[in-house]
Kinemage of the C-alpha trace (Angstrom):
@kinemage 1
@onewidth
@group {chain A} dominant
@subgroup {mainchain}
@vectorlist {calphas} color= white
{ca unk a 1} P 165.945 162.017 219.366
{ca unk a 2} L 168.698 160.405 220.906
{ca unk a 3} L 166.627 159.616 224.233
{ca unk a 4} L 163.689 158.023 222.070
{ca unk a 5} L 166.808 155.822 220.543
{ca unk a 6} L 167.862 154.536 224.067
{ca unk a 7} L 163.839 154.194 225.228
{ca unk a 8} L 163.684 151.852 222.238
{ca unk a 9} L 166.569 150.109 223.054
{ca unk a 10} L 165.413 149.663 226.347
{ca unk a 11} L 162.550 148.229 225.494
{ca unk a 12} L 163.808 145.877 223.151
{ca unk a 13} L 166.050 144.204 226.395
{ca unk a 14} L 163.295 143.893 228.147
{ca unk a 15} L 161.347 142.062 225.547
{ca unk a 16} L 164.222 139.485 225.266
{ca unk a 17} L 164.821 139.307 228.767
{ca unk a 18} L 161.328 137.588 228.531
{ca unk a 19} L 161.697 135.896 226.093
{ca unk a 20} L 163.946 133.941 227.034
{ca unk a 21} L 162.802 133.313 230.516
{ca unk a 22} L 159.389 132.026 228.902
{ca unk a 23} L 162.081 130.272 226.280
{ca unk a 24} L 164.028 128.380 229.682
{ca unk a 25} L 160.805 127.795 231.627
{ca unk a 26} L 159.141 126.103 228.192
{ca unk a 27} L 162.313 123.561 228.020
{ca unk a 28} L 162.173 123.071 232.619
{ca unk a 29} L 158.480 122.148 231.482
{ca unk a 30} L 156.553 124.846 233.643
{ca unk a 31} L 154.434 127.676 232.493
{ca unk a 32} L 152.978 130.243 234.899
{ca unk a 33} L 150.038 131.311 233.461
{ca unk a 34} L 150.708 134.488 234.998
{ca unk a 35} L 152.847 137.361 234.300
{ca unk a 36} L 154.835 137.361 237.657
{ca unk a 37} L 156.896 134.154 237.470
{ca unk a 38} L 156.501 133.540 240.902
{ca unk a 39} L 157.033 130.016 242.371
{ca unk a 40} L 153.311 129.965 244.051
{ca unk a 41} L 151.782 129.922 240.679
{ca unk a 42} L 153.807 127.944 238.283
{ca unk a 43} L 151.841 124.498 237.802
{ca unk a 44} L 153.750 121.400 236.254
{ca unk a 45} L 153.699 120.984 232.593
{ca unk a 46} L 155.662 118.037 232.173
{ca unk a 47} L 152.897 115.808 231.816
{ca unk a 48} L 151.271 117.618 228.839
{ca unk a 49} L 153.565 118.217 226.140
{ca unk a 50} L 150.377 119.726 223.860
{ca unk a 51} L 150.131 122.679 226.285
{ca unk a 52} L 153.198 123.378 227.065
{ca unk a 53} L 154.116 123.618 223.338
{ca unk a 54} L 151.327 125.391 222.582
{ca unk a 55} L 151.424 127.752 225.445
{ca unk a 56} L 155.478 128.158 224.201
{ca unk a 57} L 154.301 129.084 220.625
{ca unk a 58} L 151.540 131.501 221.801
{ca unk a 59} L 154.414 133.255 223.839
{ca unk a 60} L 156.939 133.278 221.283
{ca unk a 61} L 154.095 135.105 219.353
{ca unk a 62} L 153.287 137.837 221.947
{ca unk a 63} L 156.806 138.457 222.020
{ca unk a 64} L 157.477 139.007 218.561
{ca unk a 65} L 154.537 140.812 218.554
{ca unk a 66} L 156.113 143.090 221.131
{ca unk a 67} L 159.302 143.295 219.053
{ca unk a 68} L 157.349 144.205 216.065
{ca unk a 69} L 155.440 147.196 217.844
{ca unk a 70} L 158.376 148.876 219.639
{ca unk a 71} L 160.662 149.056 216.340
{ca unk a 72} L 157.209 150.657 214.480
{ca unk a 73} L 156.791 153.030 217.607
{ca unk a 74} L 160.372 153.860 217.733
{ca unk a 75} L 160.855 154.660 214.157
{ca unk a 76} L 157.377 156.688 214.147
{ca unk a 77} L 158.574 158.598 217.015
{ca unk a 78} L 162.061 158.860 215.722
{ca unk a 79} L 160.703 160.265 212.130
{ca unk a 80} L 158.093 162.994 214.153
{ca unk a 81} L 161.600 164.531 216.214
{ca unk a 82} L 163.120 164.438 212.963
{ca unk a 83} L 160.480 166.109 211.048
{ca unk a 84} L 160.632 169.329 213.591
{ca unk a 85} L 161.348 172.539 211.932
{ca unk a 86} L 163.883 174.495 213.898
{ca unk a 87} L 162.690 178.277 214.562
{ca unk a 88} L 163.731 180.717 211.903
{ca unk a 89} L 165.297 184.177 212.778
{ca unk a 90} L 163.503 186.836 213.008
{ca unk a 91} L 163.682 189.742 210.365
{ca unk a 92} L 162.251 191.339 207.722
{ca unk a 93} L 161.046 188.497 205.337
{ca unk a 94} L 160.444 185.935 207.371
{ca unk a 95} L 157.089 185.213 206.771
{ca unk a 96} L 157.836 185.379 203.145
{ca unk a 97} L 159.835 182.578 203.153
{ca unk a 98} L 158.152 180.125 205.365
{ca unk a 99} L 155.246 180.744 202.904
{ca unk a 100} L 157.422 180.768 199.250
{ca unk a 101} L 160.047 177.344 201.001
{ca unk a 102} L 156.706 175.308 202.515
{ca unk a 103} L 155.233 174.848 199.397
{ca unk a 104} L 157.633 172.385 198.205
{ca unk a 105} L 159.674 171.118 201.903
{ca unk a 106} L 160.539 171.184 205.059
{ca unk a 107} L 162.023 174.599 206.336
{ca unk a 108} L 164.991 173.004 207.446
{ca unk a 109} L 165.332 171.414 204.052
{ca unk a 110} L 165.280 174.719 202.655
{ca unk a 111} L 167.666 176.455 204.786
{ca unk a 112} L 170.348 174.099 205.152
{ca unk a 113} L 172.208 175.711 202.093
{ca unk a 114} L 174.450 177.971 202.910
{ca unk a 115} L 174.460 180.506 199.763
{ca unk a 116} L 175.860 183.844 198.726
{ca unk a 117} L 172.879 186.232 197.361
{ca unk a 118} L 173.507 185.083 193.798
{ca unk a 119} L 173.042 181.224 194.807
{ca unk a 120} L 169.854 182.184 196.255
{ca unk a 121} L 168.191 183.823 193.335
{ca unk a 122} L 169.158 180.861 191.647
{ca unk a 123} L 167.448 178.805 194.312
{ca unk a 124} L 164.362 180.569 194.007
{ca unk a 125} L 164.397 181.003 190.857
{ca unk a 126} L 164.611 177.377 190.666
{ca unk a 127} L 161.538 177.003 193.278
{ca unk a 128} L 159.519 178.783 191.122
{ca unk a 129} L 160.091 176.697 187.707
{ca unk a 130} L 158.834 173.547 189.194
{ca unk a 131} L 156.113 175.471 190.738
{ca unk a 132} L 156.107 177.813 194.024
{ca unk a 133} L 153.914 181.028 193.558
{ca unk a 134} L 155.299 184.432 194.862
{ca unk a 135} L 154.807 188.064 193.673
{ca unk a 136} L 157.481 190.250 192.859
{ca unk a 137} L 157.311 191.722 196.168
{ca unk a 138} L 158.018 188.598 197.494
{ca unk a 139} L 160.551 187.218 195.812
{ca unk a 140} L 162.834 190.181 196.532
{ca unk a 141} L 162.006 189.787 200.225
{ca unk a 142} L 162.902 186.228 200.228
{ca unk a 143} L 165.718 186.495 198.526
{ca unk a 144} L 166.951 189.154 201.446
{ca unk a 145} L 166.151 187.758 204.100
{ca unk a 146} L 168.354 184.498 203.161
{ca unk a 147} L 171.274 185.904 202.111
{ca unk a 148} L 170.884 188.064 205.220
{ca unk a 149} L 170.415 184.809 207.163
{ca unk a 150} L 171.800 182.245 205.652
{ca unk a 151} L 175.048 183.481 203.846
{ca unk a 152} L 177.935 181.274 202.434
{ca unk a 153} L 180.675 180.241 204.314
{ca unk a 154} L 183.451 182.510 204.675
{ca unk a 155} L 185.835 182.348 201.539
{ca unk a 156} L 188.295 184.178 201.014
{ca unk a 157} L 188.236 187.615 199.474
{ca unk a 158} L 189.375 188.244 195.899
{ca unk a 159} L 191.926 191.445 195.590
{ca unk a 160} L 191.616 192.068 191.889
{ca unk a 161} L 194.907 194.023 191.569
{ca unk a 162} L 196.750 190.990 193.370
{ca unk a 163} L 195.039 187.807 191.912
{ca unk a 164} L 196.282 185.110 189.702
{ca unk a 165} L 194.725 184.241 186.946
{ca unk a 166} L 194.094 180.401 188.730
{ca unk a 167} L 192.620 182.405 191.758
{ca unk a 168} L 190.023 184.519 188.837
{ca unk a 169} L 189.361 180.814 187.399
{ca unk a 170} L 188.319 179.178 190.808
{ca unk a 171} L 186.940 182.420 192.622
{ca unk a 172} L 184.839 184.026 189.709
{ca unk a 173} L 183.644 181.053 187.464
{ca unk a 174} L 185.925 181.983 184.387
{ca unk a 175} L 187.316 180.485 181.573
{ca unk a 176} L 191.754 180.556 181.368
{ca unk a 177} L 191.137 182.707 178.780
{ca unk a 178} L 189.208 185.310 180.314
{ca unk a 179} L 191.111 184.815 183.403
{ca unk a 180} L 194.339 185.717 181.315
{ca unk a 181} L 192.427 188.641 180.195
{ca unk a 182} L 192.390 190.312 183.136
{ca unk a 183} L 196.025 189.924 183.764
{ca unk a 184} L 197.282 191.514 180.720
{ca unk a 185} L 194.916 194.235 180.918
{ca unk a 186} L 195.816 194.679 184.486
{ca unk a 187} L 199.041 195.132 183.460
{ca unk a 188} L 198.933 197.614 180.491
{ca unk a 189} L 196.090 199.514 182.021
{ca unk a 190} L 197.433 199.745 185.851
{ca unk a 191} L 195.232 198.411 188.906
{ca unk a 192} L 191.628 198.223 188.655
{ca unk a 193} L 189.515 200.591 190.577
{ca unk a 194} L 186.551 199.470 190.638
{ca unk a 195} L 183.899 196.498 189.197
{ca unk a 196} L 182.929 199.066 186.254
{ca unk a 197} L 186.636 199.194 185.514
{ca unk a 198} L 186.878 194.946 185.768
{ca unk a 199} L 183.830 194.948 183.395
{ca unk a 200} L 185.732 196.690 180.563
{ca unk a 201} L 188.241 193.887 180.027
{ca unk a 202} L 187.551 192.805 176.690
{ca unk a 203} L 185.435 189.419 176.437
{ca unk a 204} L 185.166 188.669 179.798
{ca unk a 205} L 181.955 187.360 181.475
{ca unk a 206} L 180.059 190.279 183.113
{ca unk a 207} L 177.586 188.078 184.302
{ca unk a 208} L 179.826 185.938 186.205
{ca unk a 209} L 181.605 189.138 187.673
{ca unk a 210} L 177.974 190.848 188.700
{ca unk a 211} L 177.505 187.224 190.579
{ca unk a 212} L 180.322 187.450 192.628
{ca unk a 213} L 181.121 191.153 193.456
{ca unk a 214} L 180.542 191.167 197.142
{ca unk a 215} L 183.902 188.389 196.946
{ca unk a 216} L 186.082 191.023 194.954
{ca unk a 217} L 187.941 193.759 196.930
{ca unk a 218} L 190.278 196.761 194.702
């Protein structure tokens, strides 16, 4: 993309560059009437004004002209690099999801998320309401392959038995009260186990805990 940039640019100079040497020959009162500028074939224009302006205007036209067709051809060649879908990995799923994501977008579009498996099902999920048709079968395959894939950044894991109750606000969606929760009945009850044991804390949000399990450690 960048070359097609600089081949645009490039062309642009050159279109100015004549310009303005049809621009400087207009006002020394020549015009070639070729394309070469050579001395042989420039003929005197001083004597008739009418031409010479109107062989100036008809330039200045050709020119812009020029100018006009090598911004459209530079943006139309800019917009086709653009719109190039980069090869997806291969793996189980894959033609899944370049048949479930190309209903709606570009692949690239639909990939550039980076999403733990939760934040895909929402995704598709998502896809789906406004829409996109996939079986069962599909969905689930889908939804492995990116998570597989295309997996959230690395964040830091969450040791239950050593968190704060800020760290169970930020890392696992909950309210201060449910966060608080966990602390006291981490401390009455001893540490926690496992994510069955996390799940018996009274009123806190299993939902939000099933979401982000694969962040938790014991």
């Amino acid at each position: 993309m960048r070359a097609v940039v600089i081949s645009s640019r490039v062309c642009l100079i050159q279109v100015f560059k004549y310009m303005k040497t049809v621009s400087h020959r207009a006002r020394s009162g020549r015009d070639d009437g070729v394309n070469d500028f050579s001395e042989a074939s420039v003929i005197p224009m001083a004597n008739h004004p009418y031409e010479n302006r109107c062989s100036n205007g008809r330039m200045w036209r050709v020119a812009l002209l020029g100018v006009a067709l090598t911004l459209f051809a530079g943006g139309e060649w800019i917009r086709s690099a653009a719109s190039v879908d980069k090869p997806l990995p291969d793996g189980p799923g894959k033609a899944e999801t370049q048949k479930l994501c190309s209903q709606c977008h570009d692949m690239d579009r639909s990939v550039s998320l980076r999403q733990d498996r939760a934040g895909w099902r929402r995704t598709i999920e998502k896809m789906l309401a406004f829409g996109a048709k996939a079986t069962d079968h599909e969905f689930n395959a889908v939804l492995d392959y990116l998570a597989t894939n295309f997996p959230a950044d690395d964040v830091p894991k969450i040791n239950v038995n050593k968190a704060t109750a800020i760290e169970f606000e930020s890392g696992l969606s909950l309210r201060r009260s449910q966060a608080a929760a966990i602390i006291r009945y981490r401390e009455k009850n001893g540490p926690f186990k496992s994510i069955e044991d996390l799940k018996k804390v009274p009123g806190v949000d299993v939902e939000k805990i099933e979401a982000k399990k694969d962040r938790l450690t014991f």
